[in-house]
N, C-alpha and C positions, 0 to 999 in steps of 0.2 A: 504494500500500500504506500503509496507518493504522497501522502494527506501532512501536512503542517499546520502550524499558527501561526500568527503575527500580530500584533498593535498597531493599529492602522496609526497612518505615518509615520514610525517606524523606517529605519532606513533598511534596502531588500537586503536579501542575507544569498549570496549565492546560493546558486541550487531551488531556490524559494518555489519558484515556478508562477504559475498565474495565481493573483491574489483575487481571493473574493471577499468581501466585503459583505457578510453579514450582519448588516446594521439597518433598523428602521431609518435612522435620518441620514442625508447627505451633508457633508460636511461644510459649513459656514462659509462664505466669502472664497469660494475655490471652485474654478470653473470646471465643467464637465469635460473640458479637454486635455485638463491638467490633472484629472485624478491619479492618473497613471503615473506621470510625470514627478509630482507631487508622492510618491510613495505614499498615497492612501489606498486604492486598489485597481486592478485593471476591469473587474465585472461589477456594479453594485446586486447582490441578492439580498433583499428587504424580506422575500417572503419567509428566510430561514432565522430572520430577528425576531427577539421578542417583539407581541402583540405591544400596540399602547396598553391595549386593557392591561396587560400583565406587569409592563412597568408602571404604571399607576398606581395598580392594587399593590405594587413591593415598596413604592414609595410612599403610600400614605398608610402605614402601619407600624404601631409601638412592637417590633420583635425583643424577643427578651433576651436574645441571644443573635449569633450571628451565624450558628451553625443552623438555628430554627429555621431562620429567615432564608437562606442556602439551601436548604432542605424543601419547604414551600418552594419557593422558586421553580427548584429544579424539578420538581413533581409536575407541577402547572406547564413548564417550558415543554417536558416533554410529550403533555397530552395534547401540546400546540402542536407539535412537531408530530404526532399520530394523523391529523388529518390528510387527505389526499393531498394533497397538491404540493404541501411540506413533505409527506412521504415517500412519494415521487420522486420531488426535486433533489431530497438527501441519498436516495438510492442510483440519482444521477451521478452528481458529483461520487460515489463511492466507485459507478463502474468508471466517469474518469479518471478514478484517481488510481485507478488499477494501472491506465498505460501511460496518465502525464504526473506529473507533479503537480498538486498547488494546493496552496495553505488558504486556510479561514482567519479572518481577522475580524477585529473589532477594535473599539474607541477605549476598550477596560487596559489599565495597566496589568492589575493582575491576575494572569490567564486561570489560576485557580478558584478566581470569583466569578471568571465573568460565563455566557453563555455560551460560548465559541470551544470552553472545553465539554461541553456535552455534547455538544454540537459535532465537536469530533469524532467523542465517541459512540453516537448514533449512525455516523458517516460508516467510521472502523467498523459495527456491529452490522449493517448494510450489506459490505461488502463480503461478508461471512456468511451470508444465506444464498 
């Protein structure tokens, strides 16, 4: 499997391969021709980000913990990522990733919190069936 991460705009890391860009929103004051250019990403895929509804619902709640909160999240993410079109799109990118290289990113510095590492490993887990 050719499957990475990255932090969008981040600088590329050789070998990286084509960057997708799973984030709801596009990136501030940075033209669509410059994404690329700009090491934000070479594809934007919005449908494999959290919903609004989901960051909404993560952001306006007292978690009492940060593992709770991690936990929720990532329950909810992944029931987002069950429907067709997200299941589809994930099981795409896992047969590309069988003959190209390329990495998921996101705007989170750390890939441990953010949803890009579930993300992958739903990609990784894809690719096994």
């Amino acid at each position: 499997m050719n499957l990475g991460t990255f932090q969008i705009g981040s600088p590329r890391k050789r070998g990286e391969g084509l960057r997708v860009g799973a984030v709801r929103f596009l990136p501030r004051g940075v033209k669509k021709e410059d994404y690329a250019r700009l090491d934000y990403f070479d594809v934007w895929f919005p449908l494999l980000a959290p919903s609004s509804e989901l960051l909404k619902w993560l952001k306006t709640r007292d978690w009492p913990s940060e593992q709770i909160r991690w936990s929720k999240f990532r329950e909810r993410y992944i029931a987002e990522m069950k429907k067709t079109d997200a299941r589809q799109s994930i099981k795409l990118l896992a047969e590309l990733a069988r003959a190209t290289r390329l990495s998921i990113g996101c705007y989170c510095e750390n890939e441990s919190a953010c949803h890009r590492s579930i993300l992958r490993e739903l990609i990784e887990a894809a690719a096994d069936r």
